[in-house]
N, C-alpha and C positions, 0 to 999 in steps of 0.2 A: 528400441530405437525411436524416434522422433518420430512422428507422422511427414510423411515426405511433400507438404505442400503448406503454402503459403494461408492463412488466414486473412479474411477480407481487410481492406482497411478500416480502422477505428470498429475495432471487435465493441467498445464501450459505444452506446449509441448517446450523442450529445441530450444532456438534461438529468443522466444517470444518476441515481444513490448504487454505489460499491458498497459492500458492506462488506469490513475485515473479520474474518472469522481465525483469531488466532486465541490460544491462550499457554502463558507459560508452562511451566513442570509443575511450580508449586500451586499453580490452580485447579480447585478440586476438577473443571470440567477440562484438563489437559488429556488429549490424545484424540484418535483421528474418528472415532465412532461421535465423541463430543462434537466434533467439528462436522461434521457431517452432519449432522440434524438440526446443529449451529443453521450454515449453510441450506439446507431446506427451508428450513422455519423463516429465512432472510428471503430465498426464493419466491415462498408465498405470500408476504410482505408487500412485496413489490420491487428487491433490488433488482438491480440489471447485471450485476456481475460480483463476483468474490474475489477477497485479496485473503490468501492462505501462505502459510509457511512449511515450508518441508517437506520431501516428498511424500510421505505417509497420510500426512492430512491432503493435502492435493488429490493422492490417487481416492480418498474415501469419499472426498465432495466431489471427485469428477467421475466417480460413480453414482452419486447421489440427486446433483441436479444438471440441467442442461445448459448452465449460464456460463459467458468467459469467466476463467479462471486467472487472476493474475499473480502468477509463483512469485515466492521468494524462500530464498534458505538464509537463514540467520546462523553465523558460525563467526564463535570471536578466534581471533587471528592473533597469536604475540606479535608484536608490535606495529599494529596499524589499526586504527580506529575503528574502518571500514569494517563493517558486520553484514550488509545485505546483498546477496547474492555476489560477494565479491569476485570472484574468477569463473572463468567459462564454463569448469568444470562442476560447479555450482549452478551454473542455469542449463547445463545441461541435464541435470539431475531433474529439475524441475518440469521443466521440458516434460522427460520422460516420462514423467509420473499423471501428466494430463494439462499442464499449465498453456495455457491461451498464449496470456501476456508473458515475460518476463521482466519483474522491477528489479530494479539494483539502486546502490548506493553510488551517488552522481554527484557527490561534492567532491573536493578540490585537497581532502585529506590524503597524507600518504595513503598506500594501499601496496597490499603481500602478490595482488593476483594482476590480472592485465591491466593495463592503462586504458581510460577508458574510449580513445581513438580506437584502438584494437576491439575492445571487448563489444562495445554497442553493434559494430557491422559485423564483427563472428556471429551474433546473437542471430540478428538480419537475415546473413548471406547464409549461415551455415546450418540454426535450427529451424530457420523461417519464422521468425516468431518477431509479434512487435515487440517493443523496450519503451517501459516507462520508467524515466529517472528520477528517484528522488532529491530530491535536492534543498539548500538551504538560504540559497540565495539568489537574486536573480540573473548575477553573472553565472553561475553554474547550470541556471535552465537554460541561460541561452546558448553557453554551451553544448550542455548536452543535445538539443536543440539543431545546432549545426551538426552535430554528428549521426543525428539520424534517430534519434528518440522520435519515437509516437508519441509520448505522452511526456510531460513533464507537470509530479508532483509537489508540492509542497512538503512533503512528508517530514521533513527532517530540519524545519525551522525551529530551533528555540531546542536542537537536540544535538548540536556541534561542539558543545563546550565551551563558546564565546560567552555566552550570557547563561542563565539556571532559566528553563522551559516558561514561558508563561503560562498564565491561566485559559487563556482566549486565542482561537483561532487567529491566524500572522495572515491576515486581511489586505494589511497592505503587501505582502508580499504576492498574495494570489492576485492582486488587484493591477503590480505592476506588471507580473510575467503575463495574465492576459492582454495588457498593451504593449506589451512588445516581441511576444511571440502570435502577433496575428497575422505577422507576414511571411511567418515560416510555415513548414508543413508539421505542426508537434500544436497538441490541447493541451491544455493547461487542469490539471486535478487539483483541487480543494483536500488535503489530508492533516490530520492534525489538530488536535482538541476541539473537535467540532460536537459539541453536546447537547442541541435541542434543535429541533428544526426551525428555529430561527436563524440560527449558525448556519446552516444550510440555503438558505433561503439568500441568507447576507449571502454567500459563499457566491450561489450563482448571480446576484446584483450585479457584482465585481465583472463578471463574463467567462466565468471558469467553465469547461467541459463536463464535467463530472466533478463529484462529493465523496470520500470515502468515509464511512463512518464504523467506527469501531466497538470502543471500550464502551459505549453509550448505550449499543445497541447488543454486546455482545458477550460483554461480564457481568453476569451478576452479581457476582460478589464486589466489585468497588459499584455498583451502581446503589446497593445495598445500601454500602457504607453513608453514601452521598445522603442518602434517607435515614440511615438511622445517625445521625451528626445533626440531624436535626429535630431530632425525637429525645423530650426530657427522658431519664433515664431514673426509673424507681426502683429501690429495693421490693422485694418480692416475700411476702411475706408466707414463710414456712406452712 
């Protein structure tokens, strides 16, 4: 069951590096022992909080370090786009397993599980837990926004199907939901292709709450790549 009480406001303290500690199946460091020393090794670092997926990785970093934990379960759905943390019975999972925050998928796409008027205040009223929504535009932060999000990320610009990802952090996006959720009670998170601490840096210029940083900080194997794509390549001589 859920821990029966409410977490402070804004568990992420303003100025935060998040650091995402996920990695798929087919990545050699996939599963929860990986992620867990993922997550330390980000601990002593200096992050201020982890964004992990599933409950298995969740329970193994929230044994591991003392930082909020922000859930998510990734689970594809026939026929709705929506993949993160889509129905209650999804953050309630996560919940259980040690999760602080819970993020969800806050765009404006069909969706299998609650709507997200319902889903955002079950979360609230009934696991006590904040909600940070991802989202990909800044009508859908402001939405989420009115409904009672803590936090509203960027996470899912340039990952809706409208347009193929860019390379660069969606700047202007974090740039305009910091002015126009200053009047609400929800921060505004930097997430998404953020790959040097300059990205970071730019990120908080903008006036964003927090940074999450991922794939930069937390796979090796494409950060590898990014290095070895720039490395001549010789034959080897027998």
């Amino acid at each position: 069951m859920p821990r029966a009480f409410a977490i402070p406001k804004r568990a992420i303290p303003r100025g935060s590096l998040v650091v995402s500690c996920q990695a798929r199946p087919d990545n050699p460091l996939h599963g929860p022992q990986f992620m867990a020393a993922m997550a330390r090794a980000a601990e002593a670092g200096g992050a201020s909080a982890i964004r992990a997926n599933g409950p298995a990785d969740i329970a193994a970093i929230r044994a591991a370090v003392a930082l909020p934990i922000i859930g998510i379960l990734k689970r594809d759905d026939p026929g709705s786009p929506v993949s993160i943390t889509p129905d209650f019975a999804a953050a309630r999972a996560v919940v259980d397993a040690g999760a602080d925050i819970v993020a969800l998928d806050a765009t404006d796409r069909p969706r299998n599980g609650e709507a997200l008027d319902v889903l955002i205040p079950r979360i609230r009223t009934e696991l006590c837990r904040e909600v940070m929504a991802d989202v990909a535009t800044l009508a859908e932060g402001l939405a989420a926004a009115r409904l009672g999000a803590a936090y509203v990320a960027s996470t899912l610009s340039g990952y809706t199907g409208q347009t193929p990802p860019p390379d660069e952090p969606d700047l202007d996006l974090v740039r305009d939901l910091a002015g126009s959720l200053s009047g609400l009670d929800a921060a505004v998170v930097a997430e998404g292709r953020y790959a040097t601490p300059a990205d970071v840096t730019r990120a908080f210029e903008c006036g964003v709450h927090a940074v999450v940083v991922g794939t930069a900080i937390t796979n090796p194997r494409e950060i590898t790549r990014r290095f070895a794509a720039a490395a001549p390549r010789r034959a080897c001589s027998p």
